[in-house]
Each structure stands twice: as C-alpha cells, then as structure tokens.
PyMOL commands that place a pseudoatom at each C-alpha (Angstrom):
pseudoatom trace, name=CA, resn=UNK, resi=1, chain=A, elem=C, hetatm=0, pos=[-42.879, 47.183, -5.410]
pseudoatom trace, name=CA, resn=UNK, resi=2, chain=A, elem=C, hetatm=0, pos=[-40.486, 49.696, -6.048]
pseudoatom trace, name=CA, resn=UNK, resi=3, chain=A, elem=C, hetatm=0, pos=[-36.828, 49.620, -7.432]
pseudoatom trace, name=CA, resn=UNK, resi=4, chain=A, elem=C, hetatm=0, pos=[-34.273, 50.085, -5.212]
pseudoatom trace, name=CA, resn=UNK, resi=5, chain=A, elem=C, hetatm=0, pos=[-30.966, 52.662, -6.584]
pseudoatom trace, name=CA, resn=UNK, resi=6, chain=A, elem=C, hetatm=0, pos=[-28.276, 53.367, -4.534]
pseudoatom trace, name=CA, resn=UNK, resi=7, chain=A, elem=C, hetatm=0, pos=[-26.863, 57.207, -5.182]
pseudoatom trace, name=CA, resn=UNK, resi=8, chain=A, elem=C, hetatm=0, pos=[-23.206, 56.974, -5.919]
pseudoatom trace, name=CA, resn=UNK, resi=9, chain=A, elem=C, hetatm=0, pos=[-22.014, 60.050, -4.024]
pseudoatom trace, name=CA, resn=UNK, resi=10, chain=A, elem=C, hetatm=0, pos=[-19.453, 59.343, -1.567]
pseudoatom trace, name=CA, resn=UNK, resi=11, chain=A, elem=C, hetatm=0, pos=[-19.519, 61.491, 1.429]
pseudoatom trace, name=CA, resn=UNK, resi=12, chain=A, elem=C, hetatm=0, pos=[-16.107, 62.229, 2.737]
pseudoatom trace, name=CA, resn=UNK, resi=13, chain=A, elem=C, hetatm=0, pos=[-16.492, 60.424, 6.394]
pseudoatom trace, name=CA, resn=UNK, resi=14, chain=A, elem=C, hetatm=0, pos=[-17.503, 57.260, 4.058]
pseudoatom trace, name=CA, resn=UNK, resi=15, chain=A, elem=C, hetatm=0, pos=[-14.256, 57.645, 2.020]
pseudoatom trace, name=CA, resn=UNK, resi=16, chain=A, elem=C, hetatm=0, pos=[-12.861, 57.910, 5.444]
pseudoatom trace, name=CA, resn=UNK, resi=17, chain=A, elem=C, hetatm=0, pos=[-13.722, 54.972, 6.575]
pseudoatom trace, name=CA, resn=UNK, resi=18, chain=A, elem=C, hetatm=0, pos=[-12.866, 52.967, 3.753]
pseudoatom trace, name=CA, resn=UNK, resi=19, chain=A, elem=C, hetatm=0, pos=[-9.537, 54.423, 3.009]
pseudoatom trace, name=CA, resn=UNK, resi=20, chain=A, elem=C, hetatm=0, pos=[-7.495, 52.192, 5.315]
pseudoatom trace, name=CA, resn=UNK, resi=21, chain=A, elem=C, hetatm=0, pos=[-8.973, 49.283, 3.285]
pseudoatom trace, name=CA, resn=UNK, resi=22, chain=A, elem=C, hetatm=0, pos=[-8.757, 50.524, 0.051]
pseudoatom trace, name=CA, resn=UNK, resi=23, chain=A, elem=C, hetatm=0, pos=[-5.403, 49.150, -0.679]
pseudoatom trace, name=CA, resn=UNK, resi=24, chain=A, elem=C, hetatm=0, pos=[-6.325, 45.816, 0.202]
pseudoatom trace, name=CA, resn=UNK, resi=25, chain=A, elem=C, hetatm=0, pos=[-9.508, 46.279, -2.426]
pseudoatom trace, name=CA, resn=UNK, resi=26, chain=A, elem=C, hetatm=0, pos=[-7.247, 47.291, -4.799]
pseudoatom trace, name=CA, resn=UNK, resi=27, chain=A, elem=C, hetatm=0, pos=[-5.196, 44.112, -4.662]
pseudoatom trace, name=CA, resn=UNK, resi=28, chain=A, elem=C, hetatm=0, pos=[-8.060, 41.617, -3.939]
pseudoatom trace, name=CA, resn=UNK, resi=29, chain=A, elem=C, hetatm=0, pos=[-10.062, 41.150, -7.312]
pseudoatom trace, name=CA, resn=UNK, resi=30, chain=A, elem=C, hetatm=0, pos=[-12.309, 38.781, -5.645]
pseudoatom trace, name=CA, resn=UNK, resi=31, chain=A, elem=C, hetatm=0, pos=[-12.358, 39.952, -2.395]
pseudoatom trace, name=CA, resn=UNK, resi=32, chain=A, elem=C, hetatm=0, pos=[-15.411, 40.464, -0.039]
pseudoatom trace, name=CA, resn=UNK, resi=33, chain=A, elem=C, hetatm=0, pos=[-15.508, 43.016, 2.994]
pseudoatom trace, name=CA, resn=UNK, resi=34, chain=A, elem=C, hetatm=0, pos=[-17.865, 42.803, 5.896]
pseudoatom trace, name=CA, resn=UNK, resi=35, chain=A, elem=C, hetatm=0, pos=[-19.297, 45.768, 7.002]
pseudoatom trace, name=CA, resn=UNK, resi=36, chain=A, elem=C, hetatm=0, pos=[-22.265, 47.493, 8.946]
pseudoatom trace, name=CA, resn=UNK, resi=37, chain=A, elem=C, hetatm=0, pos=[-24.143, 49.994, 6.924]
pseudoatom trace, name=CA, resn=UNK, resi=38, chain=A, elem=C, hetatm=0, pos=[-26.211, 52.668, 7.792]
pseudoatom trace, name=CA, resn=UNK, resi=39, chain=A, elem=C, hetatm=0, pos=[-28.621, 53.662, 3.923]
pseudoatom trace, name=CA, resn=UNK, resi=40, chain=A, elem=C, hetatm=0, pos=[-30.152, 56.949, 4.145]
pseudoatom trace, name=CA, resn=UNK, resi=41, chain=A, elem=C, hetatm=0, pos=[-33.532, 57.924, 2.232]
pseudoatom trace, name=CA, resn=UNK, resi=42, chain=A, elem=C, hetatm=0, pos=[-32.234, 60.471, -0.384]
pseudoatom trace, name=CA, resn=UNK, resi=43, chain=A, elem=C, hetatm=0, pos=[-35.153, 60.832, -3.051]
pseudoatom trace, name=CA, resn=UNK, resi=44, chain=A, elem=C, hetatm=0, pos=[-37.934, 59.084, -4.469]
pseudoatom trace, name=CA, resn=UNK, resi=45, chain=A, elem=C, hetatm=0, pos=[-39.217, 59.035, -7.766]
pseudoatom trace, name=CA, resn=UNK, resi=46, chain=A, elem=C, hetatm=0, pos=[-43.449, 57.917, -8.425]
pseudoatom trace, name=CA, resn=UNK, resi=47, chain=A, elem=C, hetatm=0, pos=[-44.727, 58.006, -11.699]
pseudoatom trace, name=CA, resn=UNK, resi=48, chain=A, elem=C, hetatm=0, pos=[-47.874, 59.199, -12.916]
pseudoatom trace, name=CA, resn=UNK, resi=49, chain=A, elem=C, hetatm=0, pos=[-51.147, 57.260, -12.453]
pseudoatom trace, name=CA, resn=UNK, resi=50, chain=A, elem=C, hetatm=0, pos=[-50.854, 56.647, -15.954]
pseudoatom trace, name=CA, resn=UNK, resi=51, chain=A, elem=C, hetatm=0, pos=[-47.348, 55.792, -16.503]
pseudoatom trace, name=CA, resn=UNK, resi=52, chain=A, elem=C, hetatm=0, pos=[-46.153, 52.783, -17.159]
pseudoatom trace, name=CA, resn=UNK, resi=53, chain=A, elem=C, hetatm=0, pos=[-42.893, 52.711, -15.093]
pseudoatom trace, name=CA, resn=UNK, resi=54, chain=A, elem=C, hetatm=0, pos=[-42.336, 51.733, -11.614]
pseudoatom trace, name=CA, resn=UNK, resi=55, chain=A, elem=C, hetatm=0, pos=[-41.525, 53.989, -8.277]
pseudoatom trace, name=CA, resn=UNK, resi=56, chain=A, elem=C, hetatm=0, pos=[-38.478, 54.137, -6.665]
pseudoatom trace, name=CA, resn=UNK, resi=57, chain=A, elem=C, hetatm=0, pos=[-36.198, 54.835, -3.793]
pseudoatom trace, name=CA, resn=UNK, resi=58, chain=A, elem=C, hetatm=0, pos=[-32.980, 56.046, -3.926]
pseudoatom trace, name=CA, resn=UNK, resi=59, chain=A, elem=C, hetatm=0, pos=[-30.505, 55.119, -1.418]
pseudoatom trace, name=CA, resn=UNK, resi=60, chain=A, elem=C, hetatm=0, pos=[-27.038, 56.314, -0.179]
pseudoatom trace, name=CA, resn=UNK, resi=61, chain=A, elem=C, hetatm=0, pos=[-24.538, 54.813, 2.378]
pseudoatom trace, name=CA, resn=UNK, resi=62, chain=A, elem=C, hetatm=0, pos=[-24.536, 57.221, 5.267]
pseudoatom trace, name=CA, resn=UNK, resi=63, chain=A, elem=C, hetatm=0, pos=[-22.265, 55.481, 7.591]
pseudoatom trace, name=CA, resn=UNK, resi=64, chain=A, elem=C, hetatm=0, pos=[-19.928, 52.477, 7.040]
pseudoatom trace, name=CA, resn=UNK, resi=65, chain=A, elem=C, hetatm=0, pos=[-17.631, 50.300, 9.418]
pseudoatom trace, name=CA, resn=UNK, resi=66, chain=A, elem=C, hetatm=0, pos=[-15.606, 47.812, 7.610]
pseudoatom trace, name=CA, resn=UNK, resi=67, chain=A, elem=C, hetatm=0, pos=[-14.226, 44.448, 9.376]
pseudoatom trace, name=CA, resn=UNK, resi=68, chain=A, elem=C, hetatm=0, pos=[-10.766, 44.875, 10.470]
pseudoatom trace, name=CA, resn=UNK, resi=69, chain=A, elem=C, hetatm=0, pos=[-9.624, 41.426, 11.145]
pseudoatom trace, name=CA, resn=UNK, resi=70, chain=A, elem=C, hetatm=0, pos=[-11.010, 38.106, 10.458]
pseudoatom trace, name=CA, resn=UNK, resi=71, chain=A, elem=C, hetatm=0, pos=[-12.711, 37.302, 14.209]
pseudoatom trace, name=CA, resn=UNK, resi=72, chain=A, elem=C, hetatm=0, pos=[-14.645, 40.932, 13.329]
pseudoatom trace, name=CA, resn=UNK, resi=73, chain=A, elem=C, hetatm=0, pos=[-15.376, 39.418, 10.392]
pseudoatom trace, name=CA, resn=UNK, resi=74, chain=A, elem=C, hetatm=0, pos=[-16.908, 36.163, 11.091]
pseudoatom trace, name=CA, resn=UNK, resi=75, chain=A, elem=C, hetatm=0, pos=[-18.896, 37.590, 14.019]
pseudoatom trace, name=CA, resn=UNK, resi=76, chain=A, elem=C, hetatm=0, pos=[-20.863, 39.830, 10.916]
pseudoatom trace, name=CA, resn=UNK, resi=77, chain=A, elem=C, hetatm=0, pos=[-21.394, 36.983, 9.275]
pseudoatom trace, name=CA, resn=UNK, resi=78, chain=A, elem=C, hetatm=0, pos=[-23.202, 35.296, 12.105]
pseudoatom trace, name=CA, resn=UNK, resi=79, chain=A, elem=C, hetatm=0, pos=[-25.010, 38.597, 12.441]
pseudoatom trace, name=CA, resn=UNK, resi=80, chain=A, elem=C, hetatm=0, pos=[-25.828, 38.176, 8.754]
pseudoatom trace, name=CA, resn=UNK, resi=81, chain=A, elem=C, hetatm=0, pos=[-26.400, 35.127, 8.736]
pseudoatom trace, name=CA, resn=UNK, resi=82, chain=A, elem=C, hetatm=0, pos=[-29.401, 35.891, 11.768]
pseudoatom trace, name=CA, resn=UNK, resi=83, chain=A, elem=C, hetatm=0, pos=[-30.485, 38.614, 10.086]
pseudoatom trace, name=CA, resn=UNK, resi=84, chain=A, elem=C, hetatm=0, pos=[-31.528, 36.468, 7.648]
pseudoatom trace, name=CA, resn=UNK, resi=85, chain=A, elem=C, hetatm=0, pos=[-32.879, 33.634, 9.406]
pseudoatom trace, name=CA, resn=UNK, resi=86, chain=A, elem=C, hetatm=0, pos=[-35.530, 36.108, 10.792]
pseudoatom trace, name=CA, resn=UNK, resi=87, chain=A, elem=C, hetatm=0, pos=[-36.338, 37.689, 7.538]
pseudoatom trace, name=CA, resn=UNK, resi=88, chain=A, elem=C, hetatm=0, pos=[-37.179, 34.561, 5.786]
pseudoatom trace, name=CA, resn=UNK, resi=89, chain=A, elem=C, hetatm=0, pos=[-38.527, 32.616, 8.780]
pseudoatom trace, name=CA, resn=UNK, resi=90, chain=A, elem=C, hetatm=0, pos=[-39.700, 34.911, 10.655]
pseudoatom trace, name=CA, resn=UNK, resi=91, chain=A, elem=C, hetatm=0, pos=[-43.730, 34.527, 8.816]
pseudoatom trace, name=CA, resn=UNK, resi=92, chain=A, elem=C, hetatm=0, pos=[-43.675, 30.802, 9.059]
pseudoatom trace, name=CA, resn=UNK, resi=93, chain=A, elem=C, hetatm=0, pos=[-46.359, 29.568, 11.357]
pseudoatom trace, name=CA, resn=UNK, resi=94, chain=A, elem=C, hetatm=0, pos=[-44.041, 27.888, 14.314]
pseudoatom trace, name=CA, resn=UNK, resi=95, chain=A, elem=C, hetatm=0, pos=[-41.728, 31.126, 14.120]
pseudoatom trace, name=CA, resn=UNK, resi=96, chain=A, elem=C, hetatm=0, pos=[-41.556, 31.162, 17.790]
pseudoatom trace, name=CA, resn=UNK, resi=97, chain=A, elem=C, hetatm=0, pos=[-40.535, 27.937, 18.684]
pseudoatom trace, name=CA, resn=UNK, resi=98, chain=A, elem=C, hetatm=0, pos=[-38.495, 27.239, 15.377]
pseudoatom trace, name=CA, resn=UNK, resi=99, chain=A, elem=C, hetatm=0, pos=[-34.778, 26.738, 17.244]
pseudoatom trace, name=CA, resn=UNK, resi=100, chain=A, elem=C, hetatm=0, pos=[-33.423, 29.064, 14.170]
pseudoatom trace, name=CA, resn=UNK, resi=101, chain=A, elem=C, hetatm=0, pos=[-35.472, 31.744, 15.384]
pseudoatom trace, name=CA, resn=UNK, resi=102, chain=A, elem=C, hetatm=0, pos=[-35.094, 31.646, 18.743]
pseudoatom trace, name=CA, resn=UNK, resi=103, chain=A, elem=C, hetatm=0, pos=[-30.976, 31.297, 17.637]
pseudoatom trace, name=CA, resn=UNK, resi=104, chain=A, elem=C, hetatm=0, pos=[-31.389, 34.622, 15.601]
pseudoatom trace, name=CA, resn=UNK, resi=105, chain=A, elem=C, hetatm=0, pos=[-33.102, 36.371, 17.810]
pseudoatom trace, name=CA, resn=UNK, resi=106, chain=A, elem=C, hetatm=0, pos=[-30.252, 35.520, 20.300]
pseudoatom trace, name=CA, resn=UNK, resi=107, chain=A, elem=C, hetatm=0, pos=[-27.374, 36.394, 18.367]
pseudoatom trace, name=CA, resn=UNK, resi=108, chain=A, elem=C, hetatm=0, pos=[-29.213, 39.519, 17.476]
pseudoatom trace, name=CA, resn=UNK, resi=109, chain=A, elem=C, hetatm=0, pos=[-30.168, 40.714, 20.718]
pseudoatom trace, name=CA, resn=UNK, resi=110, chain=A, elem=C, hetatm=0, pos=[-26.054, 40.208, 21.870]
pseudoatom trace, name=CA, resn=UNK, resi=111, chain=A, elem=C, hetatm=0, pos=[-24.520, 40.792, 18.860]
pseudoatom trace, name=CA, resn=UNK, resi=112, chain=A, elem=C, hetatm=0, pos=[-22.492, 44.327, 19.661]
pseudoatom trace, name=CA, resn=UNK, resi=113, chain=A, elem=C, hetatm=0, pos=[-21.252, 41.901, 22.437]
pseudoatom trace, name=CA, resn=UNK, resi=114, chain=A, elem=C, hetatm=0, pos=[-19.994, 39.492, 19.579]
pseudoatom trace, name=CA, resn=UNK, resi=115, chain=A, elem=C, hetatm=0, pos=[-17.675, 42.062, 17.948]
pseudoatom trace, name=CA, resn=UNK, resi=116, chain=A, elem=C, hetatm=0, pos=[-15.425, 42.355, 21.185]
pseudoatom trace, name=CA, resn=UNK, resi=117, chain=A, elem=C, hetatm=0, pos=[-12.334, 40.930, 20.179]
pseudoatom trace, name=CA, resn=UNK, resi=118, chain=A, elem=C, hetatm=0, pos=[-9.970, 39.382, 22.997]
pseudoatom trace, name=CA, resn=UNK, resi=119, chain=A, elem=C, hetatm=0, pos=[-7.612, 42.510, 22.995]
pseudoatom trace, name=CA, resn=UNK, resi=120, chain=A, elem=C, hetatm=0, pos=[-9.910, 45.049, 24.303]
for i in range(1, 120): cmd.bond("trace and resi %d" % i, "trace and resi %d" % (i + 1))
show_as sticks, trace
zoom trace
C-alpha cells in the first residue's frame, strides 16, 4: 500500500479561498473547518525491486471551498458522515438493503441540494 504525502505548496486561488477564514483560524486554536476538497496527483515515488521502502503518492489541494456558516456546515458533515457509511459498509454482504446504505446513497445522490441555504 503506498504512503500518502500531501505537497505543501499553496496555489494562490487556494490561499484565496481560505483568506476570508483565516482570521477566524488564527483565533480558534481548536477549531475545525468543513470544506470540499478537490487533491490533485502531483508525483509518485516507487522504489526499486530491491529496496526496502515503500511507494508513494504525493498529493496537493487543487481546489478548496470552506463552510461559511454553520447550516453549510452541518450539511458537510452529513455528506461526510455518508461518505463514510458507504466506504466502510459498502463490502458487507446485505449492502443493498442495509437502511445506512440506502441513507448514504440518498444523501449522496442530493447532497449539492443540501448546501442551499434558505437565503438563496
């Protein structure tokens, strides 16, 4: 399996994006952000046949939309929250018919519909 690295170059529509957050990152020590991410491929590394080190992939963020207000917010974390359902259920024999699927699946297939707040 290989490792995972994320490239730490910000691009500037990233910086962008974040930089009407970044005050409220500043102040929030703890705080956590919701956000959809696009990662783009940027290099990989595979070892010789007789090296003893493992491949990787390196990763950077491409595109990034952070939350903006708390209904935003919770309506990624139900995404999230589906996303995952599917990943770890989604192999299990009764997959189909398991109501958290068929839940996921749901909130997946209408979830840009989700993110429409009651002002627009």
């Amino acid at each position: 399996m290989p490792d995972i690295k994320f490239d730490s170059k910000v691009l500037e529509d990233i910086k962008e994006a974040l930089d009407p957050h970044a005050l409220d990152m500043f102040r929030q020590r703890k705080g956590r952000w919701m956000a959809v991410v696009e990662l783009a491929h940027v290099e990989r590394t595979e070892p010789g046949p007789d090296e003893d080190k493992f491949p990787s992939v390196k990763l950077r963020i491409v595109g990034i939309e952070i939350a903006a207000d708390e209904f935003s917010d919770e309506r990624l974390r139900e995404l999230q929250r589906g996303l995952y359902r599917l990943r770890t259920k989604g192999g299990t024999l009764d997959g189909e018919l398991d109501p958290d699927i068929v839940q996921a699946r749901d909130v997946l297939r209408h979830g840009a519909g989700l993110l429409v707040t009651a002002a627009d």
